[in-house]
MITIBA-323816 format. One record per residue: residue in one letter; x, y, z of N, C-alpha, C, CB in turn. Coordinates in nm, 2 decimals. Each point is the difference from the previous one (the first is absolute). Glycine has a CB too. Layout:
# residues N
> a | X | Y | Z | X | Y | Z | X | Y | Z | X | Y | Z;
...
END
This chain:
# residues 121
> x | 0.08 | -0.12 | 0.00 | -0.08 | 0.12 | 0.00 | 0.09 | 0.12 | 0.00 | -0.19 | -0.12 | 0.12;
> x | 0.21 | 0.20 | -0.19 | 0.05 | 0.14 | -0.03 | -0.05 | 0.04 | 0.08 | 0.04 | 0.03 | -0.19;
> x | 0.07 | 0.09 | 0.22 | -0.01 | 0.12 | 0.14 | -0.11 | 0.13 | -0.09 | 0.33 | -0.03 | 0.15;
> x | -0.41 | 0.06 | -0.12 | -0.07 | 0.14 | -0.04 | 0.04 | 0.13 | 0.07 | -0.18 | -0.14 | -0.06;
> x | 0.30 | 0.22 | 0.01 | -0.02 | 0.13 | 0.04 | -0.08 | 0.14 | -0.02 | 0.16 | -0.11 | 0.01;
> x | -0.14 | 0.17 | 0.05 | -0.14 | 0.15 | 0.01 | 0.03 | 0.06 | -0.07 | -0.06 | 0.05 | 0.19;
> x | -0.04 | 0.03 | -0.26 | 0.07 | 0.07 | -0.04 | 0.03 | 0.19 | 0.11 | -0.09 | -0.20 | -0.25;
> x | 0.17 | 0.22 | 0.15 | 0.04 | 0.23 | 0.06 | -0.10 | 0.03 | 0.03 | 0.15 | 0.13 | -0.15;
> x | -0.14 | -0.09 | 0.27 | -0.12 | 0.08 | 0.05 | -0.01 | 0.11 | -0.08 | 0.01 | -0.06 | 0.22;
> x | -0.13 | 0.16 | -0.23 | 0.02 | 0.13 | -0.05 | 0.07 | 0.10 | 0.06 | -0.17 | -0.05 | -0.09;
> x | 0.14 | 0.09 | 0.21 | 0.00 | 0.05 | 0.12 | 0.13 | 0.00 | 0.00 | -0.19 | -0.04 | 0.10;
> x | 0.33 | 0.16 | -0.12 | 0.13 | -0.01 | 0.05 | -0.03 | 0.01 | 0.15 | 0.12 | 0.09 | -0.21;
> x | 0.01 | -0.16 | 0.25 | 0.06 | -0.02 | 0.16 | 0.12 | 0.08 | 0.01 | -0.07 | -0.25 | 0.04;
> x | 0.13 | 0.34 | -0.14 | 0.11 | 0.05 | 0.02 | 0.15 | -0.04 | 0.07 | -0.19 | 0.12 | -0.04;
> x | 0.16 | -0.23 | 0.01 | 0.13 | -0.11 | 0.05 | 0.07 | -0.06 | -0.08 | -0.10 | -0.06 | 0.16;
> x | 0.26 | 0.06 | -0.13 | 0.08 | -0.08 | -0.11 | 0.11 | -0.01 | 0.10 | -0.07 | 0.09 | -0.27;
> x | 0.13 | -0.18 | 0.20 | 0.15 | -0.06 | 0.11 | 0.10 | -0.03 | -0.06 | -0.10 | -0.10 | 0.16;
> x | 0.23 | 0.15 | -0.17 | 0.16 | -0.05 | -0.05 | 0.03 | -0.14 | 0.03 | 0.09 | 0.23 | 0.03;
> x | -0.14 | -0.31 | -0.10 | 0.02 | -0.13 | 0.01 | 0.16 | -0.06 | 0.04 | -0.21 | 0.02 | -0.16;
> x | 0.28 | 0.05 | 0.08 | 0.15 | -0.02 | -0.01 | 0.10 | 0.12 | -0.04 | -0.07 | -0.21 | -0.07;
> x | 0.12 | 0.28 | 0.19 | 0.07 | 0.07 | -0.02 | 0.11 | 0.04 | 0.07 | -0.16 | 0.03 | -0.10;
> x | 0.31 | 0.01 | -0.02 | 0.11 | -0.04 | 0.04 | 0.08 | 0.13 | -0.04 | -0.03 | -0.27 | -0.02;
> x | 0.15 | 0.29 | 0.12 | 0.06 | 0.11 | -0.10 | 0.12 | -0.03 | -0.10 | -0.06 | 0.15 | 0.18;
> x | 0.06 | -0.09 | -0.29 | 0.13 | -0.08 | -0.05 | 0.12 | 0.01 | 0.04 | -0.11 | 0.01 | -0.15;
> x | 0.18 | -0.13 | 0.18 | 0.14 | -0.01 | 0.06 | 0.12 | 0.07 | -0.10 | -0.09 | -0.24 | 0.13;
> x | 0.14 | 0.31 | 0.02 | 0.12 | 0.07 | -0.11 | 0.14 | -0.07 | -0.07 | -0.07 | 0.19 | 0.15;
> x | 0.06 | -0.29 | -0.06 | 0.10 | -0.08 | -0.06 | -0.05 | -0.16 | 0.03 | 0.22 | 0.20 | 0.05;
> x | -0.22 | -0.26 | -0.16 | -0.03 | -0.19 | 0.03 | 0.08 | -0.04 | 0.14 | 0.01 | -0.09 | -0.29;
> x | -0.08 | 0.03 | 0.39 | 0.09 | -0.08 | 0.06 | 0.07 | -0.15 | -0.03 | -0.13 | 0.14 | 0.14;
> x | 0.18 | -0.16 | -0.20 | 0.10 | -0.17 | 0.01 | -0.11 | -0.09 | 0.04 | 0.25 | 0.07 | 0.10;
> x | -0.27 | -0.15 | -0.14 | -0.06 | -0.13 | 0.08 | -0.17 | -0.02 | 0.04 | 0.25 | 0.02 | 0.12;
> x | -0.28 | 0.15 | -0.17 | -0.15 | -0.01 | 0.04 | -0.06 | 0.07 | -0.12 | 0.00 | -0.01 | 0.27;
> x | -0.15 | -0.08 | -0.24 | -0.07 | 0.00 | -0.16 | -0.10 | 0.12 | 0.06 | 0.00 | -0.30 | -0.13;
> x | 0.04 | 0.47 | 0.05 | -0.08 | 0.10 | 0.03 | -0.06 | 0.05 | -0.08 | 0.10 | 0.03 | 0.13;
> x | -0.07 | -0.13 | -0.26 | -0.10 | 0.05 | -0.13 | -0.18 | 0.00 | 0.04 | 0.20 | -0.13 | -0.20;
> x | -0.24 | 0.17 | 0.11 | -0.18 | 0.02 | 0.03 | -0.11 | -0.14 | -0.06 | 0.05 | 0.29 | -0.04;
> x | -0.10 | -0.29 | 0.11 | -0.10 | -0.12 | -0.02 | -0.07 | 0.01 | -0.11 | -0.02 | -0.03 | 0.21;
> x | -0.07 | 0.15 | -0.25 | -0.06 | 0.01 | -0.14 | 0.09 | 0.09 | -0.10 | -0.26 | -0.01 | 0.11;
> x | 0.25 | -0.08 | -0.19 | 0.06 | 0.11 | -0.10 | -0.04 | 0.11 | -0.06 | 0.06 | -0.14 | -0.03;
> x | -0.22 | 0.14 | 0.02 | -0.08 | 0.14 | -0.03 | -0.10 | 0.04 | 0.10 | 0.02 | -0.05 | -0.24;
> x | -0.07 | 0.15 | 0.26 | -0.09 | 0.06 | 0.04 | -0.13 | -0.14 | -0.01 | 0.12 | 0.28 | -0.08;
> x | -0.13 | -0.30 | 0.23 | -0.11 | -0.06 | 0.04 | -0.13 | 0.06 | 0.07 | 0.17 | -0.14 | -0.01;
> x | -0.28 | 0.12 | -0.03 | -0.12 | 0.07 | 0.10 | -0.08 | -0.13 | -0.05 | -0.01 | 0.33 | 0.01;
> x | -0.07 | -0.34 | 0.17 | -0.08 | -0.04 | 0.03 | -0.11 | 0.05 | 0.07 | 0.15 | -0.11 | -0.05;
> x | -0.26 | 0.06 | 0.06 | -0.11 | 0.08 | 0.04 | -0.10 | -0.10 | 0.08 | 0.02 | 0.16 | -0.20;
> x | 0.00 | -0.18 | 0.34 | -0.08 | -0.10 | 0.10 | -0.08 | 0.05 | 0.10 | 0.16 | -0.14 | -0.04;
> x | -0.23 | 0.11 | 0.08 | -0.12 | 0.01 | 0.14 | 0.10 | 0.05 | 0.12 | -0.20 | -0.24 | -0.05;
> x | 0.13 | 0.31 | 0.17 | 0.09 | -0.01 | 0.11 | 0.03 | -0.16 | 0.05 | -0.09 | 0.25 | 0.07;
> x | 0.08 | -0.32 | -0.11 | -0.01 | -0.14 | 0.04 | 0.11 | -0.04 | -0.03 | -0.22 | -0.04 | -0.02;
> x | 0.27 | 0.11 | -0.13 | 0.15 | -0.06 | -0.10 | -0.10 | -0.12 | -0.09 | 0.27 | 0.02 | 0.21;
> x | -0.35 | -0.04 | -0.21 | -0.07 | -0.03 | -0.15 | 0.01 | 0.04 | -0.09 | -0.11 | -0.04 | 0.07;
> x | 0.13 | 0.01 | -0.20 | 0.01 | 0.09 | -0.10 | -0.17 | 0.01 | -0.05 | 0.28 | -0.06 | -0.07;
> x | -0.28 | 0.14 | -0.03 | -0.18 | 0.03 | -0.02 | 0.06 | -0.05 | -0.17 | -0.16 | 0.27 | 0.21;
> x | 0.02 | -0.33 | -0.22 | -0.01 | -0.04 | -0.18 | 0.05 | 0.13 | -0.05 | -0.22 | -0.18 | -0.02;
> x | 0.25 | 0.22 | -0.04 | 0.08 | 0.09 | -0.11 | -0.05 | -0.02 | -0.16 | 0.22 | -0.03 | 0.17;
> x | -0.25 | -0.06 | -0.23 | -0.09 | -0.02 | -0.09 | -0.03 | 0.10 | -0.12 | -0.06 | -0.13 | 0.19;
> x | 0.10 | 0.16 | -0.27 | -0.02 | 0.14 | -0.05 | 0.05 | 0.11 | 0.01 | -0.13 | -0.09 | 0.01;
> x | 0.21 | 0.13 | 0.09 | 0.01 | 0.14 | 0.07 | 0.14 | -0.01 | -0.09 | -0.14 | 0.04 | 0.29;
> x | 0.18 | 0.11 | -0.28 | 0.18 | 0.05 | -0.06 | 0.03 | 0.10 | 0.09 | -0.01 | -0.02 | -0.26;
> x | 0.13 | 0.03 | 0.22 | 0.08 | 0.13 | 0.10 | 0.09 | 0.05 | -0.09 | 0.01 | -0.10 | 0.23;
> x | -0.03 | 0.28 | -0.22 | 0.10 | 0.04 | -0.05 | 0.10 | 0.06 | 0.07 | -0.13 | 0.01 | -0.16;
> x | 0.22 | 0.02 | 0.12 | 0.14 | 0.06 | 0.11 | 0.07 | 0.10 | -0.04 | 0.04 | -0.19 | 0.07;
> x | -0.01 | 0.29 | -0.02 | 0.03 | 0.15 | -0.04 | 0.12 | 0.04 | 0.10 | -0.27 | 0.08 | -0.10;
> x | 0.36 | 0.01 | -0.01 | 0.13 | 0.02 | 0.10 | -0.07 | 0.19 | -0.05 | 0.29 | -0.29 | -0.01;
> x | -0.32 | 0.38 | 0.12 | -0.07 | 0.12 | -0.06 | -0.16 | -0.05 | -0.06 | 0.26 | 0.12 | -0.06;
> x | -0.20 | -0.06 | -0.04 | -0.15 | 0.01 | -0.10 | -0.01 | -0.07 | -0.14 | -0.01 | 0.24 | 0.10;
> x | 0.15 | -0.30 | -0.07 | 0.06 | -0.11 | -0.16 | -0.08 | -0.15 | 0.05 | 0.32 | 0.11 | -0.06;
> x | -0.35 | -0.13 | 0.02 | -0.05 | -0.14 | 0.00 | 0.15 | -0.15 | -0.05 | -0.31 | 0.15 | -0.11;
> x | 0.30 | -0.19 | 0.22 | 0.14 | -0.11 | -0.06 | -0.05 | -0.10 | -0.03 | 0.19 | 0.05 | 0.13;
> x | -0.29 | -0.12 | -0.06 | -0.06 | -0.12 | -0.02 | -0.13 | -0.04 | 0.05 | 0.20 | -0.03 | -0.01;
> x | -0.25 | -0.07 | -0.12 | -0.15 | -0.05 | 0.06 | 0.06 | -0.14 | 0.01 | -0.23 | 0.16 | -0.13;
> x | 0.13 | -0.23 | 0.19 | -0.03 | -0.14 | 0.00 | -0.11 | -0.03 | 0.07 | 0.22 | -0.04 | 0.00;
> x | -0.30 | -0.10 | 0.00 | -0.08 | -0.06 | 0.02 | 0.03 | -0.06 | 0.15 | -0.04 | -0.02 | -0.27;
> x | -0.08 | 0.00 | 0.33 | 0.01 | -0.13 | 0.13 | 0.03 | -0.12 | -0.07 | -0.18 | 0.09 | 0.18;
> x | 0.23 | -0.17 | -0.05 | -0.06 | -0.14 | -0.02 | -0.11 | 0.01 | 0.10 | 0.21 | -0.14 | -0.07;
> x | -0.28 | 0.02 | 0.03 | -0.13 | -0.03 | 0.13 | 0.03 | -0.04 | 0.12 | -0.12 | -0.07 | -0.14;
> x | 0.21 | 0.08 | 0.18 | 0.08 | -0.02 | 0.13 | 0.03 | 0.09 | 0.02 | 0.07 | -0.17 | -0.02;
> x | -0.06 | 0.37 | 0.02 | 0.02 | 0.09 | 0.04 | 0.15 | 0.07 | -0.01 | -0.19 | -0.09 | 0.11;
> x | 0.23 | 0.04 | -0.19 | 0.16 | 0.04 | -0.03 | 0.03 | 0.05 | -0.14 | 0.06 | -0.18 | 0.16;
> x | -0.01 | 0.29 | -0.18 | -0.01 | 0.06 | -0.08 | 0.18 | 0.03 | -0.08 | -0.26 | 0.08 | 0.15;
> x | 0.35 | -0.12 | -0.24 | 0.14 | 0.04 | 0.01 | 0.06 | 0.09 | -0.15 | 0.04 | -0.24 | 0.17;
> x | -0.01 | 0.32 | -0.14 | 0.05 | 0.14 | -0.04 | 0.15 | -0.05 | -0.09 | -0.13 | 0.16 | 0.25;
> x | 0.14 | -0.19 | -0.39 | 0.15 | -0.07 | -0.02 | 0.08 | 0.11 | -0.08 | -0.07 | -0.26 | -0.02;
> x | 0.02 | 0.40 | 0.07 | 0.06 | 0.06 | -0.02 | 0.07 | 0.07 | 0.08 | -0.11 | -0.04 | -0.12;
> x | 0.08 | 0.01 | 0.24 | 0.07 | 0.06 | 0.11 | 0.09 | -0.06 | 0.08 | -0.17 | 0.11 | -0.01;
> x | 0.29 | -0.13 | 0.03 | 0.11 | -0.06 | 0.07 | -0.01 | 0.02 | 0.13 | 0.15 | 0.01 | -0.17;
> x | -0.14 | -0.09 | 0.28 | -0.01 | 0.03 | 0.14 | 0.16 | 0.00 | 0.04 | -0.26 | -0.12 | 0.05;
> x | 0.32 | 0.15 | 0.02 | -0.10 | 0.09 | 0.08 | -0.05 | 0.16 | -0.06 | 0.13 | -0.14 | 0.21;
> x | -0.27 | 0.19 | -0.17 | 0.01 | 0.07 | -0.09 | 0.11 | 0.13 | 0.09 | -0.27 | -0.10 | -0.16;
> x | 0.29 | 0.24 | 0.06 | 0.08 | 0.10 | 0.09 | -0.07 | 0.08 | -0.05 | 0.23 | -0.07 | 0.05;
> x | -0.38 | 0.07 | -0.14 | -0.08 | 0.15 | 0.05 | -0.16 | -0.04 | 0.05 | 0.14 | 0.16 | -0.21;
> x | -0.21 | -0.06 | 0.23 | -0.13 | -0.01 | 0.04 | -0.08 | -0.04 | -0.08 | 0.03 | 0.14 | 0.13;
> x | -0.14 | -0.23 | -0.17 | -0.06 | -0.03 | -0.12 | -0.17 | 0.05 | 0.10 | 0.21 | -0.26 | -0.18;
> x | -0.30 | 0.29 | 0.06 | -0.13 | -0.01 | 0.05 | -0.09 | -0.12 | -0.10 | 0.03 | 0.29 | 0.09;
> x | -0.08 | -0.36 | -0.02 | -0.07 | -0.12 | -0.03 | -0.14 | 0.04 | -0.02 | 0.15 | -0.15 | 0.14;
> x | -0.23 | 0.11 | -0.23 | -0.16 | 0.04 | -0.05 | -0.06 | -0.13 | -0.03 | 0.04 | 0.22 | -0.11;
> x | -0.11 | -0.29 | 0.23 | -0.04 | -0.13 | -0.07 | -0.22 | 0.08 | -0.01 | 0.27 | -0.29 | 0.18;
> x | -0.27 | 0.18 | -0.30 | -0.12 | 0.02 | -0.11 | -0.11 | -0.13 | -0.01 | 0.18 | 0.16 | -0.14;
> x | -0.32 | -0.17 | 0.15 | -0.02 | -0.08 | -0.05 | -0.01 | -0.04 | -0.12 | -0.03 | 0.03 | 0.15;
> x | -0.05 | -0.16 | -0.22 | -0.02 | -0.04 | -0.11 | -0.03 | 0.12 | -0.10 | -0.07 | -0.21 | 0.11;
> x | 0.01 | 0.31 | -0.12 | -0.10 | 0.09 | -0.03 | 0.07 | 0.11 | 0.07 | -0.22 | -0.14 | -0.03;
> x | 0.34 | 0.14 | 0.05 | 0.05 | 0.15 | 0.02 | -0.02 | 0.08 | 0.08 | 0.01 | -0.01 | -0.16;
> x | -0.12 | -0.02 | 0.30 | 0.00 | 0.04 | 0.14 | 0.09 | 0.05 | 0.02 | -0.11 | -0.13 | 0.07;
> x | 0.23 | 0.17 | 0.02 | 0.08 | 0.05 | 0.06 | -0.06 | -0.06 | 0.16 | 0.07 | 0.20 | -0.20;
> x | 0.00 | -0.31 | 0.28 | 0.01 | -0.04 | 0.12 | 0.03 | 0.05 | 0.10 | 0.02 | -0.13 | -0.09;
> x | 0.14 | 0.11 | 0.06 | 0.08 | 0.02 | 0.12 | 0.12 | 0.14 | -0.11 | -0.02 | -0.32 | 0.18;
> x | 0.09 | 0.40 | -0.05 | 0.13 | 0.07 | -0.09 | 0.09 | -0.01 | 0.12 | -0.10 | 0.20 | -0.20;
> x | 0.25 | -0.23 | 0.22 | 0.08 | 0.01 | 0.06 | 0.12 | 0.03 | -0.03 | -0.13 | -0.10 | 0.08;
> x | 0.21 | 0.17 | 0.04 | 0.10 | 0.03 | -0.05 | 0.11 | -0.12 | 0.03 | -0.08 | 0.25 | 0.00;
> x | 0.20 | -0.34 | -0.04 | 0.07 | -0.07 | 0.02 | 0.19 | 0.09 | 0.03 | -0.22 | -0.17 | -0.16;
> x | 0.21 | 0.17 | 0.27 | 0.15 | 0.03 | 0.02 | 0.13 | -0.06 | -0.06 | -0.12 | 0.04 | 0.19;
> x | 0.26 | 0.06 | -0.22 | 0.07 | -0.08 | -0.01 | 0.05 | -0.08 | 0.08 | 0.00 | 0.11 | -0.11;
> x | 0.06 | -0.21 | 0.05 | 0.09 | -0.11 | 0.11 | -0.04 | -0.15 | -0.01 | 0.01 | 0.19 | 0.18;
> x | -0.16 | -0.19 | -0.25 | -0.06 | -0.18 | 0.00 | -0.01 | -0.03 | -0.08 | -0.11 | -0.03 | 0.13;
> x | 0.12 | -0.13 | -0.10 | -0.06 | -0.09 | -0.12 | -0.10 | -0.01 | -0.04 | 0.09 | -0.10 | 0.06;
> x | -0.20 | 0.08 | 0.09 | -0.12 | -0.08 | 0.00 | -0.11 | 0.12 | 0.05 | 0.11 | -0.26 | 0.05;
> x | -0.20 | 0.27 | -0.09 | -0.09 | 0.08 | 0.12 | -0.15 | -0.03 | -0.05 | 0.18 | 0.23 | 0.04;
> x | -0.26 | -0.21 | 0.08 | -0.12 | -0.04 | 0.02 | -0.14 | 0.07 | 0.03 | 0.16 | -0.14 | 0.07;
> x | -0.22 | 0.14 | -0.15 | -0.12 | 0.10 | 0.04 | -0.11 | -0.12 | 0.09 | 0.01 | 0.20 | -0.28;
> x | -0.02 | -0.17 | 0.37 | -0.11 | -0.01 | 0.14 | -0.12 | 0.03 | -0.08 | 0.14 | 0.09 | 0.22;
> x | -0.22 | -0.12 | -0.18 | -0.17 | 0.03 | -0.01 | -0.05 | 0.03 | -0.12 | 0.01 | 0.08 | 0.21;
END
């Protein structure tokens, strides 16, 4: 039996969380592995619970200013990846997730410094 997730509420919660974030080392240390775990810009989008919500349709676009760098699609699992952007990143990106039909959901801003980050509610 397949898991059924919810879907996005309408209603923003104005919550999001730096899933993973690191500063970049100024010099490699010897012997230890300090490279980054994703290689591009990851977002996900889950319940306060850490469920992800069906995603199903929805896109996100991503803007460094007022330039648009990249769209992409969800998966239905709530995860969204950006392969244009190298993590870690080192500027501020603003995130616009949309539904099927071009709603506008959620907008956040994404700090430099992460891999991964997570829109809450």
């Amino acid at each position: 039996m397949a898991i059924r997730y919810p879907q996005p509420p309408l209603k923003d919660t104005k919550r999001s969380k730096v899933l993973s974030a690191k500063k970049v080392p100024e010099q490699k240390l010897s012997g230890k592995n300090t490279g980054q775990t994703f290689p591009r810009l990851t977002v996900v989008w889950v319940q306060s619970s850490g469920v992800p919500f069906d995603t199903t349709g929805f896109f996100a676009r991503i803007y460094r200013g007022s330039v648009l760098v990249d769209t992409n699609d969800f998966d239905r699992y709530g995860a969204v990846r950006f392969n244009r952007i190298r993590t870690l990143t080192n500027v501020a990106y603003t995130l616009r997730v949309y539904s099927d039909n071009g709603v506008l959901f959620r907008t956040r801003t994404i700090p430099a410094g992460v891999q991964t980050f997570a829109i809450i509610g």
